[in-house]
N, C-alpha and C positions, 0 to 999 in steps of 0.2 A: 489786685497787685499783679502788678506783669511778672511773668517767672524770670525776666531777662534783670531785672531790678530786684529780684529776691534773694538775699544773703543768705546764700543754699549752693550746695556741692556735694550732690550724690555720686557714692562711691559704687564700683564694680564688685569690691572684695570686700568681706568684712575684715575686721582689726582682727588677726592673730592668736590674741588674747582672750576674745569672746567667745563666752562655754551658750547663754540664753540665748534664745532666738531673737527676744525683743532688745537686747544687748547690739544684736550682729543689724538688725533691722531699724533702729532707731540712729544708730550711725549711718549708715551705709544711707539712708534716706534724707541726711543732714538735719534729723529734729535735734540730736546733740552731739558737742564736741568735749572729749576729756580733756581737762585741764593734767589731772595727776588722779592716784590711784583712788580711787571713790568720792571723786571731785567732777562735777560735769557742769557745762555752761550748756542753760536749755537755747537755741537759737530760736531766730524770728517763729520759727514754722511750730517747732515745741512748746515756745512759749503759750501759744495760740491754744493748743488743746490742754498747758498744763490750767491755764485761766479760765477755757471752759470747766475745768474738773473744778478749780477752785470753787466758782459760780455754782456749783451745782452743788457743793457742799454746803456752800456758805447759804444759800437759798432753806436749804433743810436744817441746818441750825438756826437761823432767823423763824423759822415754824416753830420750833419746839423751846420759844420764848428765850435763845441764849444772845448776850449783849456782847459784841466782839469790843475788843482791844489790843492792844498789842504791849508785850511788856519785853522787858530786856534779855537782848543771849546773854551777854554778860552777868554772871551770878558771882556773888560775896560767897568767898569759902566757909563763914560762919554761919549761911544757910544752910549749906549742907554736912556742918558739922554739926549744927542741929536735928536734924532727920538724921543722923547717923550713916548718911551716905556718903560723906567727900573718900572715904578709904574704901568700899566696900560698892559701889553704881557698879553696874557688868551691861554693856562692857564699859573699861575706865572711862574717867572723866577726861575730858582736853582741859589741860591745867597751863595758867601763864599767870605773869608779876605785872603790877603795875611799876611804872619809877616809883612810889613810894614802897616798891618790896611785896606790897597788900596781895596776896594770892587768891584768885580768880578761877572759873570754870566757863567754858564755852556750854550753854543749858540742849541738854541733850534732852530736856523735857522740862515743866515750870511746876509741880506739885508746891518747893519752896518757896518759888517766888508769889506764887498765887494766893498762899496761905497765909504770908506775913501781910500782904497787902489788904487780904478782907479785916484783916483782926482788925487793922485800923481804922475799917470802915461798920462794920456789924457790932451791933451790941442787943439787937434786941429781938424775939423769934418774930416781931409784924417786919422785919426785914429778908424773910427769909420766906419758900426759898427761893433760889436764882440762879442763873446762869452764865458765867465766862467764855469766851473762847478769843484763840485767835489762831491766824494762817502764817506761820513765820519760820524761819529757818530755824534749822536744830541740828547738833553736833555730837555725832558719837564715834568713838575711838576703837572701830572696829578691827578686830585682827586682822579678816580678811574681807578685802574689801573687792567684791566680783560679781559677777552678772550684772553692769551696767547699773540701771538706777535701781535695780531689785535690793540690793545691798549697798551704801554709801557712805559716808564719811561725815559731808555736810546734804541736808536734805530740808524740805518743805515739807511744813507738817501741820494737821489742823488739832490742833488740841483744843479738847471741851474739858470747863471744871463746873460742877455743882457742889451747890452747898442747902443741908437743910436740918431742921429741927431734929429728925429721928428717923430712925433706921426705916421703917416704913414708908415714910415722905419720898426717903432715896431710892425704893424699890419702885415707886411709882416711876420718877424721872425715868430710872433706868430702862424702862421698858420703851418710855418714847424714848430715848435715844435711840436702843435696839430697832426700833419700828424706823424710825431717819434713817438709820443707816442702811436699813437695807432696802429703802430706797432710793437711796445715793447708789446703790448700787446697780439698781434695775437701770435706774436713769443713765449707767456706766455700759450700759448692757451684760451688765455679770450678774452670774448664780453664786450665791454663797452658802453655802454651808454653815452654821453657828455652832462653837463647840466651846463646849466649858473647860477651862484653860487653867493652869497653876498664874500666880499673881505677878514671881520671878520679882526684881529689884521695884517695882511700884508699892508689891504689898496691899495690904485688903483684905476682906475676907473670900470674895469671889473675884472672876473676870473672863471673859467670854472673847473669843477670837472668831472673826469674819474669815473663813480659808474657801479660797475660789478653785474650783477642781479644776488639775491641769495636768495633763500629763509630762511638763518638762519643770513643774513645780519642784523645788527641795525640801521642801517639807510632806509630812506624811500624815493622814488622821483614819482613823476608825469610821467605818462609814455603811449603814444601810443600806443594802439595794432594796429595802421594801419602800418603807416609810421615809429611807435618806437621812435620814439623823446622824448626827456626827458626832466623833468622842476621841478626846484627845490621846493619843499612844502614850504619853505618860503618865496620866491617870489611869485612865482603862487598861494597862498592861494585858490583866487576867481576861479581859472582859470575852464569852464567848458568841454571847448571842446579845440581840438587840434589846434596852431596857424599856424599850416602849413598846415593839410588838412581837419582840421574840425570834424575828425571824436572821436568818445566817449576815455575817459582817467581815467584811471585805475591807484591806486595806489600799489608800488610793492617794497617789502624789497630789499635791497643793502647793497654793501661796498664798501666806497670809496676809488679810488686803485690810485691817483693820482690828482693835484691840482696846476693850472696855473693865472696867476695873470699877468696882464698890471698896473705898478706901475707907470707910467707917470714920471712926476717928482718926487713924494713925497719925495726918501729919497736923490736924487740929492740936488733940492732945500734947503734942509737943514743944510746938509755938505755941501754946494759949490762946489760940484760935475760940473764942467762947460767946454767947449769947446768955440773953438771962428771960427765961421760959413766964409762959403767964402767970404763972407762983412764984417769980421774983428768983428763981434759982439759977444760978451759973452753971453753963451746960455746953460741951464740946458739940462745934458745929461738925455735923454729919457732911462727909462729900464721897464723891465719885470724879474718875478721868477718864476721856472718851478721845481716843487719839486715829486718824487716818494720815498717812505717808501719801503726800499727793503725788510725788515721784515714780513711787514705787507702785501705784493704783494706776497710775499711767505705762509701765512698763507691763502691769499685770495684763491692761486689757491688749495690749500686742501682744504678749503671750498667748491669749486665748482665738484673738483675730487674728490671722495671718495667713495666708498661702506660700508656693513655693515662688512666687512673684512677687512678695511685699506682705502690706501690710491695709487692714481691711478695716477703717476706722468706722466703729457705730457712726448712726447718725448725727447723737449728739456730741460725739468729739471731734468731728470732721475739723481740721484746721480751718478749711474754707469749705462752702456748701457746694461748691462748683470747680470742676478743674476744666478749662477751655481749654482746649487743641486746638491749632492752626496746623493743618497737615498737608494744605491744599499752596495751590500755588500763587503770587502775588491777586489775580483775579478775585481771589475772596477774601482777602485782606480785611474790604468793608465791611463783609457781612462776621468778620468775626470783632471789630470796634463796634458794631451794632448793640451784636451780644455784649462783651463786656459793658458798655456806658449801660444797657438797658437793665442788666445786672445789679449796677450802681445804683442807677436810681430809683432801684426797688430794693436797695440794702440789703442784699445777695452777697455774700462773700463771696468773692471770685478770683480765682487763681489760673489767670492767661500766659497760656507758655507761646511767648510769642518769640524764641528765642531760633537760632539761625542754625540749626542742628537739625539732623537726620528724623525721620520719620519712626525708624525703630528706637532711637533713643527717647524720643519724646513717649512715645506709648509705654518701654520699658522701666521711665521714671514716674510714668503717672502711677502703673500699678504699684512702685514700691513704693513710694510716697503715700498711696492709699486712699486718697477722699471721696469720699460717698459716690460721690457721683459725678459723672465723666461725660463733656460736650465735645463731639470730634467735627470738625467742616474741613471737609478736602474734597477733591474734586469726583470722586466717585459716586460724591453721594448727590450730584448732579442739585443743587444749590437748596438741600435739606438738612439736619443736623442728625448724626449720630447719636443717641442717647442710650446709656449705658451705667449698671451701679455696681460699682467696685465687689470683686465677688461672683460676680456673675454670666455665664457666657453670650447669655441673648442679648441683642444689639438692639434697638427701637428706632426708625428714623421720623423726626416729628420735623414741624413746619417753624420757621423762625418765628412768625406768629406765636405758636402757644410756649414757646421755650420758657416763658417765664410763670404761666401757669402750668407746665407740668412741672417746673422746678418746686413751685408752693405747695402742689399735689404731695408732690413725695416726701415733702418735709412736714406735711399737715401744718401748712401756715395759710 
């Protein structure tokens, strides 16, 4: 993509209103523009790494046998006056009429709708168990809606449902979940944390929070410096020392990048959710819900990547693999359409700022923009390339020759 043809407008200031970093750096860099308050349109450059994030989830739930689908935002309010939620979801539900009057919910999450939909299909335990998900917007009616995509209104979100015979069937899934996700998250370049969590409106018996240590985080957990085990400040209120190896516990700002739940029976039992067991007996199917915020997992890793120049995308989220500079004067023109076509046809993402602007602006918007790694050709460099990875001060100059095997190098392709 030429940068002169990229639907992008990096700003000097941030927006006023932005308390997070990745809030002030995600605008300010043109990955997104606010519509209204916890409302945001990802643009061309955002979309790109929220798609990478998507992929890399969707890759690890394909591992751990789950069958995507995608079911309806729109939810019948006598689902959820079934589960007992239409008065009582926190935060509230977004509520609207159809012309026939029928009152409706925008699905801030699909526990109901997922539940009504197996009854119709499960009836017997050789059907079980198995796996749901999908990647789809979700809506929730937040009081306050701040720090950019950290907190939202309408959001992208992967929700996992399991379903299975008994409680121990469920404790096995759960564990590969837990084990997917946190390498969803390695693959994100995050460290998380696992701490055991209250259930809050999902309900369950248990449920386990993904919290990424950060110090501009709003959130707070109980935290090991030995062992690093982590425990939630509502739970653990008293707690003084460490339950696994005793030693002193420190408390330390977070963001929660992810939230797992063993739902046992609850919303089986209620719908009539039921299978009938090798003893010919009617028996409520067991599940769990396993939800990541792609938005806000996207926001997390700016938070964690970032200088006081921008933003420092891991390697697997780079929007493009490549950002090309033209710095130099009409004379090397060619040798940067070199690069870029040669780029292409070795299916090299590449992002060419071929654009008719200042020398400090162009360097100034590569770093906040962020991408891995940075090609400079101007005339100093006496007809070699500048190579460079975002992050980092040492410069490298390589030969137009290998530019495309040290691009593979560094990406271990």
């Amino acid at each position: 993509m030429r940068q002169s043809k990229l639907f992008i407008k990096t700003l000097k200031e941030a927006p006023k209103d932005a308390t997070s970093i990745s809030h002030k750096l995600l605008v300010r860099a043109g990955y997104i523009s606010q519509l209204s308050s916890g409302i945001w349109t990802f643009l061309p450059i955002g979309f790109m790494v929220l798609k990478k994030i998507e992929n890399i989830i969707r890759n690890e739930m394909n591992n751990i046998g789950g069958q995507e689908l995608l079911m309806p935002a729109l939810q019948p309010k006598e689902l959820w006056e079934t589960s007992g939620r239409w008065k009582d979801f926190v935060p509230p539900l977004f509520k609207t009429k159809d012309r026939h009057q029928k009152e409706l919910a925008l699905g801030p999450t699909h526990e109901e709708v997922v539940t009504d939909l197996i009854k119709k299909i499960i009836y017997s335990y050789k059907q079980l168990p198995f796996s749901l998900y999908q990647i789809q917007n979700k809506f929730r009616n937040e009081m306050r809606s701040n720090g950019g995509l950290l907190r939202t209104r309408e959001f992208l979100m992967k929700d996992l449902y399991s379903f299975h015979a008994n409680v121990n069937d469920l404790e096995v899934y759960y564990k590969k979940v837990l084990n997917a996700y946190s390498k969803i998250y390695v693959k994100c370049g995050l460290k998380v944390v696992v701490v055991k969590s209250p259930s809050g409106s999902m309900g369950g018996s248990e449920s386990h929070e993904f919290m990424v240590l950060c110090d501009s985080g709003e959130d707070k957990i109980i935290i090991c410096q030995k062992c690093k085990k982590g425990f939630n400040l509502e739970i653990s209120k008293n707690l003084e020392q460490c339950e696994f190896c005793g030693n002193k516990l420190t408390i330390q700002n977070c963001i929660e990048a992810g939230h797992i739940f063993k739902l046992g029976d609850k919303y089986s039992k209620v719908f009539s959710a039921k299978f009938v067991d090798k003893e010919g007996k009617k028996k409520d199917i067991i599940t769990g819900c396993y939800g990541i915020g792609l938005g806000r997992l996207m926001a997390t890793v700016v938070e964690v990547f970032n200088d006081k120049s921008g933003i420092i995308w891991p390697k697997t989220l780079t929007p493009y693999k490549v950002h090309l500079l033209n710095l130099s004067s009409k004379k090397n023109n060619k040798l940067c359409e070199k690069i870029y076509r040669t780029c292409h046809q070795n299916k090299i993402e590449v992002l060419y700022d071929d654009r008719n602007v200042s020398q400090p602006i162009k360097l100034k918007d590569s770093d906040l923009i962020g991408i891995s790694l940075r090609l400079v050709v101007s005339d100093k460099t006496f007809g070699k390339i500048e190579y460079k990875e975002r992050g980092k001060k040492k410069c490298n100059l390589i030969n137009n020759t290998g530019v495309i095997n040290t691009i593979k190098k560094y990406y271990n392709v």
